[in-house]
C-alpha positions in Angstrom: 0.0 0.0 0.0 1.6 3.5 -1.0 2.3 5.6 1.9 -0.2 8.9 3.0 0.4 11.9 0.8 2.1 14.1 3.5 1.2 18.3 2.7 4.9 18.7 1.9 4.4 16.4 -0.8 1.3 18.0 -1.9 2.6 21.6 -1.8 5.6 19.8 -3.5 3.3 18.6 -6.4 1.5 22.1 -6.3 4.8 23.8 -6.9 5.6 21.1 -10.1 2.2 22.2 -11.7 2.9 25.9 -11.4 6.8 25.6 -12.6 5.8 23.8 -15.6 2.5 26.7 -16.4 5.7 29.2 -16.0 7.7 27.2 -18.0 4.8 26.5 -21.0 4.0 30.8 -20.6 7.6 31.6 -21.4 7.5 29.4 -24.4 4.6 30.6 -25.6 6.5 34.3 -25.6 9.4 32.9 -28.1 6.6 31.7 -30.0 4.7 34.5 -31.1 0.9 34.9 -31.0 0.3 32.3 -33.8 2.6 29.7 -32.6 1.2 30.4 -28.8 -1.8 29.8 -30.0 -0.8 26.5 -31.5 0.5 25.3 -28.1 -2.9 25.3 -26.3 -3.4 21.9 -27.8 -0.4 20.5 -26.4 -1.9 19.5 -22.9 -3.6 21.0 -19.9 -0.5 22.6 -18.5 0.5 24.2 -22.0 -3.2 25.6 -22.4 -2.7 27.2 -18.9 1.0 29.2 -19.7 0.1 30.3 -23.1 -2.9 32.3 -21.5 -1.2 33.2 -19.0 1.3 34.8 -21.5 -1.6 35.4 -24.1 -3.5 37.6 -21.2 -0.7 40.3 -21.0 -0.9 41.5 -24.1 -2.7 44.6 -25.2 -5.7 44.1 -27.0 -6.8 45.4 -30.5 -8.9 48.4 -30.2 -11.3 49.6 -33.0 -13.7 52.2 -33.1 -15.2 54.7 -35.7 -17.5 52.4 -38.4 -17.1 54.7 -41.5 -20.7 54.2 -43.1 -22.5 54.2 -40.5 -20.6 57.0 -38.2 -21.7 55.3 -35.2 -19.9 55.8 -31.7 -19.2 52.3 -30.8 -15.7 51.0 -29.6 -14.6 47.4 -29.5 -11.2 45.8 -28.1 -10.2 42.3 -29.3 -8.6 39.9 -26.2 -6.5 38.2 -27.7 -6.5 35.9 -24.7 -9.3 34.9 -25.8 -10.1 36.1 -29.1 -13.0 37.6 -28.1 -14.6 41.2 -29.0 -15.4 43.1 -26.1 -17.7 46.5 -25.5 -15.8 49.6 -24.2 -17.0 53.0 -23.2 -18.8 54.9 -26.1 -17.0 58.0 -27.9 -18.8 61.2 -26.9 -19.7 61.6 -30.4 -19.6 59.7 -33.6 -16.9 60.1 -35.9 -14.6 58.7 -38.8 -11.3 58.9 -40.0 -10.0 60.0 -36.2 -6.2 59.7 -35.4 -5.9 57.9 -32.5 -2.7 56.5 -30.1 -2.3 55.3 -26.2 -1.1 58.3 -23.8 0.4 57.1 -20.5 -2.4 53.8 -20.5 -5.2 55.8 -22.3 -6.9 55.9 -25.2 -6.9 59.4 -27.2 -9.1 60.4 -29.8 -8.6 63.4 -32.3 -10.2 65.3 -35.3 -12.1 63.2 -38.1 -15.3 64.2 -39.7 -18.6 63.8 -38.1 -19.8 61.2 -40.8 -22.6 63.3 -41.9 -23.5 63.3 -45.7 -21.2 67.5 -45.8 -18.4 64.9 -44.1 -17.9 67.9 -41.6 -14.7 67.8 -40.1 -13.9 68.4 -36.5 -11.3 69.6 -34.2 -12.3 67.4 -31.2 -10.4 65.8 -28.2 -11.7 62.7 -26.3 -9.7 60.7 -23.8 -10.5 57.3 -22.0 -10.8 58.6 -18.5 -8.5 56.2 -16.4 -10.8 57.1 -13.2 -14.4 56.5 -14.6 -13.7 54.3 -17.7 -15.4 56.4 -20.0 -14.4 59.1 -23.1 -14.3 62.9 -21.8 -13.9 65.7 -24.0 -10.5 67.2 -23.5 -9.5 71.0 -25.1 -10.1 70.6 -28.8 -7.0 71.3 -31.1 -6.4 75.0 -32.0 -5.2 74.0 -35.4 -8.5 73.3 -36.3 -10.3 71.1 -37.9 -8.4 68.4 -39.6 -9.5 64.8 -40.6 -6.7 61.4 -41.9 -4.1 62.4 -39.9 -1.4 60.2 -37.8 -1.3 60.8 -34.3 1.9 59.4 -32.6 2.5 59.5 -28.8 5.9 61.5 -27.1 7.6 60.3 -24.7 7.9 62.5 -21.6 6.8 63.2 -18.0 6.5 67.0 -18.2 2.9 67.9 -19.7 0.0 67.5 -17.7 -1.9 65.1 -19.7 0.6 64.2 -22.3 1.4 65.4 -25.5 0.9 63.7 -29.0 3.2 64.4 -32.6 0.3 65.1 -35.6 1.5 64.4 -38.6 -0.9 65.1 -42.2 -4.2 64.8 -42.7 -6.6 67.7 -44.0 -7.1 71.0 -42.2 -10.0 72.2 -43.8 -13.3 71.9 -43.9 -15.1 69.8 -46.7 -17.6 71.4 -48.9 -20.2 69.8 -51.3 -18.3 66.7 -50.6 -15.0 68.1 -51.7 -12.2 69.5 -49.8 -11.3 73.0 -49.7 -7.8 72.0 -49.1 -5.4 69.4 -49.8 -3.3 67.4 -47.4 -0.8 69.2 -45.6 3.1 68.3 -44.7 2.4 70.0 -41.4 4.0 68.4 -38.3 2.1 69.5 -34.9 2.9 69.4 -31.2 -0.2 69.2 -29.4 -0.8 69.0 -25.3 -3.5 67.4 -24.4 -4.2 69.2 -21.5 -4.9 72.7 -23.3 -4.8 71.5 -26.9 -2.7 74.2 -28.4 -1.0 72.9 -31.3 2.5 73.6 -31.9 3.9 74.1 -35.6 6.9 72.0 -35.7 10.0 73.1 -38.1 10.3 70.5 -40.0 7.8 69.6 -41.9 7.1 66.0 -44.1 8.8 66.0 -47.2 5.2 65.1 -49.0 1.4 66.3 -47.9 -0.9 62.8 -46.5 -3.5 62.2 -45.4 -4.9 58.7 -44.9 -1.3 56.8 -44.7 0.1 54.6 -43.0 2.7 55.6 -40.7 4.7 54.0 -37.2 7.1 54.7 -34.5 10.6 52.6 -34.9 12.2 51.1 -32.4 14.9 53.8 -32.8 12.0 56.3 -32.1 11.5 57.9 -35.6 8.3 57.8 -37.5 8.0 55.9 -41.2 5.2 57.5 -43.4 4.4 55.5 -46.7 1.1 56.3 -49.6 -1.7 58.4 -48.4 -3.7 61.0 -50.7 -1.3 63.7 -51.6 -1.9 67.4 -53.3 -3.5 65.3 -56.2 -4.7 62.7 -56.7 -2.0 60.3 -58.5 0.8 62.4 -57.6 4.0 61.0 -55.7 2.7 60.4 -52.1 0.7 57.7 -53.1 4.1 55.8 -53.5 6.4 57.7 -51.8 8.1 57.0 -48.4 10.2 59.1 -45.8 11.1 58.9 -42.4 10.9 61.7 -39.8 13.0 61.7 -37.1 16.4 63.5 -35.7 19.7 63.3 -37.8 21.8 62.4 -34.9 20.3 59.3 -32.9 21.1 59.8 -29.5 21.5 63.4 -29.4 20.0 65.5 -26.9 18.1 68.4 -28.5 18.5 67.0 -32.0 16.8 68.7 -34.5 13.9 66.3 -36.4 13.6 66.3 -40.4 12.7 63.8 -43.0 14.2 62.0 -45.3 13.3 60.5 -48.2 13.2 56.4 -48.5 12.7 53.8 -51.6 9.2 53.9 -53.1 6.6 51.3 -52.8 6.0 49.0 -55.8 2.4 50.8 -56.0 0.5 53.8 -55.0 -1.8 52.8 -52.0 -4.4 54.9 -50.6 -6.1 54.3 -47.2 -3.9 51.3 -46.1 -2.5 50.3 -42.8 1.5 49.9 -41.8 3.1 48.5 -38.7 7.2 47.5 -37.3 7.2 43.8 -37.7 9.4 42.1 -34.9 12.3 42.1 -37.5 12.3 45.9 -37.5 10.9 46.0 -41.2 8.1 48.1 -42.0 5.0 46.6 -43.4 2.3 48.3 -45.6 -0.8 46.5 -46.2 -3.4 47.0 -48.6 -5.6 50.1 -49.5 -6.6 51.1 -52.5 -4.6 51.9 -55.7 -4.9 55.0 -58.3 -8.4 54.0 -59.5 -9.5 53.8 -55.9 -10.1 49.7 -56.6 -8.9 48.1 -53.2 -5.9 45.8 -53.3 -4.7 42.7 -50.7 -1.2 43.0 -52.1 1.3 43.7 -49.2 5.0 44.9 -49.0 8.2 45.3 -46.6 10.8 47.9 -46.5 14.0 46.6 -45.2 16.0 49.4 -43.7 19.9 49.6 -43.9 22.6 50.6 -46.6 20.2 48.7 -49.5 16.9 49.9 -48.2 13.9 48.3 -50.5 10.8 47.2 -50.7 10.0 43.4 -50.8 6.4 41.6 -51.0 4.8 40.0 -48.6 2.0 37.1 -49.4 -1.3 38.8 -50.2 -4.2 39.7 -47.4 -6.6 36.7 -48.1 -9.1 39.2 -49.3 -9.0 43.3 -50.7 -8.7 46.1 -48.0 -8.8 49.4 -48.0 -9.4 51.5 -45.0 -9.2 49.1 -42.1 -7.6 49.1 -38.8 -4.4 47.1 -38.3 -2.2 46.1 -35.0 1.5 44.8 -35.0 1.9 42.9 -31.9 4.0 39.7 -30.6 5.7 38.7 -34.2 2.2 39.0 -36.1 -0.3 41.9 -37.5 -3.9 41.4 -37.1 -6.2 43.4 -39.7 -9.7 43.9 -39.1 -12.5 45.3 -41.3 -12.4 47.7 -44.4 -14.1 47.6 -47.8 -13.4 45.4 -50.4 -13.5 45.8 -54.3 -15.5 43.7 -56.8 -18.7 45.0 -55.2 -18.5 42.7 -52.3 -19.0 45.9 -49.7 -17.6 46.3 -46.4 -15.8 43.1 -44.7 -16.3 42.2 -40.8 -13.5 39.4 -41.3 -10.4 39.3 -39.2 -7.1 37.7 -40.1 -3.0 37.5 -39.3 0.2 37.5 -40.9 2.2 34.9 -39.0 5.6 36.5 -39.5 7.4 32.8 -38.5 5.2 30.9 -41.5 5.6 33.9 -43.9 1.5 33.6 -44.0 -1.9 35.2 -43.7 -4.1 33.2 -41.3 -8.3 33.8 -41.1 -9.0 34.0 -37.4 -12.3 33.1 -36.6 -13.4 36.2 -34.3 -15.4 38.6 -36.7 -16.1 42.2 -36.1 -19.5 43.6 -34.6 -19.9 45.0 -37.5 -19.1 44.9 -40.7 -17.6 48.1 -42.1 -14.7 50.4 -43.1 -12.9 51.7 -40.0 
């Protein structure tokens, strides 16, 4: 007969159990999300780490259907792959730049989605004390609508302060804007929302590009609508940044970078875990959305280089690069097939586009 199980031998066991959950979780991080994902079917213990590791991630935050202008915003677990309800905006909007300020989520300009596509110069930030959107100072550049709004990193401000780069400044009349995309780079504090005119400028006018942060800290911008339609923005590239990395004070300018294979209007871009930067989709000169996708590899012999194509057309759509993948979510498609609520991944580790079965709410461009 085996002996009694004593309770050091329990806690013993107890402390086995929870080693090997710690060991499974830290596997799952060297794994990326797709390949943690494929580790839940391993065993009990497996399932346990990789959600454990899968849980502190951020999650993929979408708001602002186009179409239908509603106030809605969603948040993807990707614990659990799950779509979950958040506060409301204040308002409903589209085409809103948007970025995370010290854990919250801010909300600027785009155009009311009424049929005049009035644009706005609004503020609204995800109150960390009540959990819901508050209206904030609006921007004293004005009005300005398919912009990119990048976080700064400092301590100083009051409520942070946020890098504008593009978009529209103008008002939209009959449909048709009054003015073209600007080159204008702004500083703005969120606590009073003056916007600072920065003196360097983008080497091209956007609006409705795709733009990121590097890991160095300086911002790529690729496609968007330019001064007209057609003309070199729609292919173009720069990055924005200081000339001396490192340097305290350094002054910030562009410079320019390799073009993309194709113009591309209204797509989506993030740093892939390689340091490349990925542009995806959009739509091209005739305004027909594309699923082609491309890379540009920095260094001496910077270029562009394809990636496999989305399994279906895009054009503005919300994208996330996170833990050696980039999820995509929404958008329109061409051929007459409308707006899309599907959701899929580009496993950087298989070189492939997976469908993930965790549709939108709603299916539209975001």
């Amino acid at each position: 007969m085996a002996p009694p199980t004593t309770r050091g031998a329990a806690n013993w066991a107890v402390r086995q159990v929870i080693a090997l959950v710690e060991i499974w979780a830290l596997v799952a991080q060297h794994s990326g999300f797709a390949g943690a994902w494929r580790l839940t079917g391993v065993c009990k213990a497996s399932r346990a780490g990789v959600k454990e590791w899968l849980g502190t991630l951020p999650g993929m935050v979408v708001y602002g259907w186009t179409w239908s202008a509603w106030n809605a915003v969603v948040r993807l677990d990707l614990a659990t792959l799950r779509w979950k309800c958040m506060p409301s905006l204040v308002r409903t909007a589209s085409g809103c730049a948007s970025c995370s300020v010290r854990g919250s989520l801010v909300v600027l300009g785009g155009n009311c989605g009424t049929e005049q596509y009035d644009l706005t110069s609004r503020v609204e930030v995800l109150s960390q004390v009540d959990g819901t959107f508050i209206d904030f100072p609006p921007l004293s550049c004005g009005t300005i609508d398919g912009a990119v709004a990048i976080a700064v990193e400092e301590g100083d401000s009051a409520a942070g302060q946020i890098l504008l780069l593009g978009g529209v400044v103008d008002d939209v009349k009959d449909g048709i804007y009054r003015n073209g995309p600007t080159s204008t780079v702004y500083l703005v504090d969120l606590a009073t929302g003056v916007c600072t005119v920065q003196k360097s400028t983008l080497l091209s006018s956007r609006a409705n590009f795709a733009s990121a942060r590097m890991a160095d800290g300086r911002i790529v911008c690729a496609g968007g609508y330019g001064e007209h339609v057609g003309d070199d923005s729609s292919s173009s590239a720069e990055v924005w940044g200081p000339l001396e990395q490192g340097a305290k004070d350094a002054v910030w300018t562009s410079m320019q970078l390799p073009t993309m294979s194709v113009g591309r209007h209204q797509c989506c871009g993030g740093v892939m875990s390689d340091g490349r930067f990925a542009v995806l989709g959009g739509t091209n000169l005739d305004f027909t959305p594309v699923s082609s996708c491309e890379a540009l590899v920095f260094g001496g012999d910077a270029h562009w280089e394809a990636l496999p194509p989305m399994h279906i057309t895009r054009a503005d759509f919300t994208c996330a690069a996170v833990a050696g993948c980039i999820i995509v979510a929404g958008g329109y498609q061409s051929g007459g097939e409308g707006q899309s609520k599907s959701v899929e991944l580009y496993d950087e580790a298989s070189n492939r586009w997976i469908q993930l079965p965790c549709d939108l709410p709603n299916d539209d461009s975001l």
